[in-house]
N, C-alpha and C positions, 0 to 999 in steps of 0.2 A: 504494500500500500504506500502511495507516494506519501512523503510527511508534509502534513501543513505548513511548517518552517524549516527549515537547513540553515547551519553555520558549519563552516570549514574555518578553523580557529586555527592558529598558528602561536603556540606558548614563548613567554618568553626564557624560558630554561626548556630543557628534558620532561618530560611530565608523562608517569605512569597512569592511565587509565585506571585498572584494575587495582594499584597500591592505592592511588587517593584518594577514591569512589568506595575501598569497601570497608572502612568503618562506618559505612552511612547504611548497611547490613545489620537489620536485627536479627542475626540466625538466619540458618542457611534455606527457610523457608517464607521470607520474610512475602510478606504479599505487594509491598510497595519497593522489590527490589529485585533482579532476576539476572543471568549471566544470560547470552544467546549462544546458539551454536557457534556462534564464530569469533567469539571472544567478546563481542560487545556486550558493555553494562547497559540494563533497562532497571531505571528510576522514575517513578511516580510522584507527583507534588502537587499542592493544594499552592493556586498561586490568587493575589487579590482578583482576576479575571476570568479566575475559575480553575479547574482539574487537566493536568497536563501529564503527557508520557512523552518522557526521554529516551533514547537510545544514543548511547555516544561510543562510540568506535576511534580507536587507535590507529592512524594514518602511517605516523613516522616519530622517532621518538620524541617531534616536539609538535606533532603534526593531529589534529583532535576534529573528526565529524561528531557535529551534533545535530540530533532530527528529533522535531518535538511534533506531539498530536494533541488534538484537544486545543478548547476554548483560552486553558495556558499557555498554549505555546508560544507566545511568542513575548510575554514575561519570563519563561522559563529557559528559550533560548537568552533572552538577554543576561539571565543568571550565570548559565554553563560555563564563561568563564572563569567568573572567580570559584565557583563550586570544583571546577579543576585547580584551582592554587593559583590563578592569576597574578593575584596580592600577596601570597607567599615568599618573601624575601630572604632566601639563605644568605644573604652577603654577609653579614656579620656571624654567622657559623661559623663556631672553629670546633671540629672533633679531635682535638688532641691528645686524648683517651688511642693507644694501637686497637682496642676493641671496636670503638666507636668511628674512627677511622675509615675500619674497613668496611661495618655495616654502611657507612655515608657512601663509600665507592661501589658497593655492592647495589646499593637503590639507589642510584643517581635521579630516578623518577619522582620518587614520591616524592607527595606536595601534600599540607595541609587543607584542606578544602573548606571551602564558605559558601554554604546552601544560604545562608539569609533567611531562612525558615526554620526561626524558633521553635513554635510548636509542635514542628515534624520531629525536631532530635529534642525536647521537652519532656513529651508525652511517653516516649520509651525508656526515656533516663529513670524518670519517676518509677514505671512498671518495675526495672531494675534494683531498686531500690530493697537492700537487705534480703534479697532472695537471688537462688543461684542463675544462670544465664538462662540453662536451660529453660524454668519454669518461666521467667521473667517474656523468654523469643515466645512460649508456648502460648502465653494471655495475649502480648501483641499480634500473633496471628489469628487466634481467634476473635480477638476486637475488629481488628480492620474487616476479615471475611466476612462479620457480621456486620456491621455499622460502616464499612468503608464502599464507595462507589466504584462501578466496574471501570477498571484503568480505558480511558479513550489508546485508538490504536492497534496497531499488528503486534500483541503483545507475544514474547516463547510461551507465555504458557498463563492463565489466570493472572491479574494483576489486580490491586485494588489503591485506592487513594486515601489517604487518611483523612478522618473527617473531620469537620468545618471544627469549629468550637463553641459552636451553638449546639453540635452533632456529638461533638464530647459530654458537651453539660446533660444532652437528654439521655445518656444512657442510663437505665433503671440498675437501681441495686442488685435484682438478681441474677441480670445479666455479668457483672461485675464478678458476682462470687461465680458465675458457672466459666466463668474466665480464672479464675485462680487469684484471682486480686481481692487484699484484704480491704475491710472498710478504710483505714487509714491512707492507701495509695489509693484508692477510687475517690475518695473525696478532697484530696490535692491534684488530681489531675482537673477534677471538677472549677476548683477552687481556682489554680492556675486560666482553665478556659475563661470563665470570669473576665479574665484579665488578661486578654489573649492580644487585644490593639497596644495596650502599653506592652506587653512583654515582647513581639514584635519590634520597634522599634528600637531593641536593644542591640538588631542588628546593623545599625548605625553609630553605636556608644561606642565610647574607647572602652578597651577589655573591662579596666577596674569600675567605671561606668556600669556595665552592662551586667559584670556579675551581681553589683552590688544592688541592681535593679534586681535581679533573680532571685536573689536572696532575702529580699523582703518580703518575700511570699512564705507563709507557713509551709514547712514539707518543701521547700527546696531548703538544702544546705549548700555546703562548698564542692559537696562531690559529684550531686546533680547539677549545680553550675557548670562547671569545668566539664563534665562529657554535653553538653550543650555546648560549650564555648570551642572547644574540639572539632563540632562539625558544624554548628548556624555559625558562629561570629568567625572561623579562618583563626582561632588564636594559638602560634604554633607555641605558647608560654601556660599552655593551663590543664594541669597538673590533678587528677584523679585522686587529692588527700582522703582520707578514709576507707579506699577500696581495699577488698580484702585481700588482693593481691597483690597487688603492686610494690609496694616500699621493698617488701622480701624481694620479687622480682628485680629490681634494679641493685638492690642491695647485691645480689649474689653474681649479674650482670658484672656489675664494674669490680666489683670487690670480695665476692664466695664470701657474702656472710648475710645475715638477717638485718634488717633494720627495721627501723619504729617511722611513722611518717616524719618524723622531725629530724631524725639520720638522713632521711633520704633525702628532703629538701637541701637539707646541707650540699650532701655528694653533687646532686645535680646544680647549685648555687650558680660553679663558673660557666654553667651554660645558658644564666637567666635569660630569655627571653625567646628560649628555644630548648625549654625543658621535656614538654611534650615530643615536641620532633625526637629528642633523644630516645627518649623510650620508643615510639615507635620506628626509628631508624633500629633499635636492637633487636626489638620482637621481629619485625622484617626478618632480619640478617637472621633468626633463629636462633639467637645466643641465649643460651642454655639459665633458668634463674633457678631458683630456690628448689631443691629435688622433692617428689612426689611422696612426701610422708604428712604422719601426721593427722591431726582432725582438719576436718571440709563440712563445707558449710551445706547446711542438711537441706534437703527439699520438704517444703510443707507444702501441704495439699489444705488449701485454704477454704473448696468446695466442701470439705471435711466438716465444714464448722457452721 
């Protein structure tokens, strides 16, 4: 099917399709995200002019088609490039770590990405919250298949678009728990939609601006900030404090040992302002973090209760 809009973008650095584009994956089933046969990413978004589908394909390593469908498209073509890392500024990166080094030579692609659409990486942050990946991809799938519109387009395979936040606010309670979501994330993602044109606009805020917008909302803290700030604001500085993985993970990355989040800010300090790139230049590279022992964090089945 011909696309409503085409761009043939031309990056100013190297830019990986697939490394940029797939933190913006909830789980490998995700209904607003899809791989094609041919290596292109298909992306779904809720844009002010309505519901749009992406498909963006890798030309040359700096070389990016993008084809949108739907009454979006052509808000959403105007996004694609900063949502590939447009804005993404390596200059002042130094990996002077021999680890990090080589993870940086090894992804010469990857770019931070900026969707500009808060409530797209919001609402999933939240679902994430205190509960393991799994269960957390499990609830966003069955939200969107329920309550999300079918993706405009020649989608691979089933698509869906995440709903308005008018579309968040009506969902009833007991849809909520037949999704795995306890009362306390169901009624911050609620609470959030509320507040959905100011939260929005944070994708114009300088970083500390925008989190600190976020964060005045009950039910978001610093760690639902920062994986929002990660994918809607482009901030290659912001930092996942609280997860339950991460601090170990870098810890053992740069140095074989454990840390506390407050070790780990330290470690990462001499690379402020590209603390996140670091971690995801390592996870990339597949450098090895903290070995698989130990207690893990349990799955609750919240339909339980």
């Amino acid at each position: 099917m011909t696309p409503d809009l085409a761009l043939d973008w031309r990056a100013p650095h190297e830019t990986s399709v697939v490394q940029t584009l797939g933190p913006l994956r909830r789980g490998p089933g995700d209904p607003a995200f899809a791989l094609g046969p041919d290596g292109s990413v298909w992306r779904t978004t809720s844009t002010d002019a309505g519901a749009a589908t992406l498909r963006v394909r890798q030309l040359g390593p700096d070389l990016v088609r993008c084809e949108a469908w739907g009454p979006g498209a052509e808000a959403a073509i105007a996004l694609a490039p900063s949502m590939l890392g447009e804005r993404d500024d390596t200059s002042a990166f130094a990996p002077d770590l021999p680890v990090l080094a080589d993870a940086h030579r090894r992804n010469p692609g990857l770019r931070v990405p900026r969707t500009a659409r808060v409530m797209e990486a919001l609402v999933p942050a939240i679902l994430e919250q205190k509960v393991i990946s799994l269960q957390a991809h499990a609830s966003w799938r069955r939200l969107l298949q329920r309550f999300g519109a079918v993706a405009p387009g020649p989608t691979p395979r089933p698509m869906r678009v995440v709903p308005s936040a008018s579309g968040w606010r009506a969902i009833p309670s007991w849809e909520w728990h037949r999704a795995g979501v306890d009362p306390r994330r169901a009624a911050t993602v609620q609470r959030v939609a509320a507040y959905a044109d100011r939260l929005e606009e944070a994708a114009d805020l300088p970083p500390a601006e925008a989190i600190a917008r976020l964060t005045h909302l009950p039910g978001v803290g610093i760690w639902t900030a920062a994986e929002v700030a990660q994918r809607a604001l482009g901030d290659a500085d912001a930092v996942s404090v609280g997860d339950y993985h991460i601090a170990n993970y870098v810890g053992h990355a740069l140095y074989g040992r454990d840390m506390t989040d407050d070790e780990m800010l330290q470690a990462l300090a001499p690379w402020a302002g590209h603390r996140y790139r670091v971690i995801r230049l390592l996870m990339a590279a597949g450098v090895p973090g903290r070995p698989r022992r130990g207690p893990r964090m349990a799955f609750v089945d919240h339909r339980a209760y």
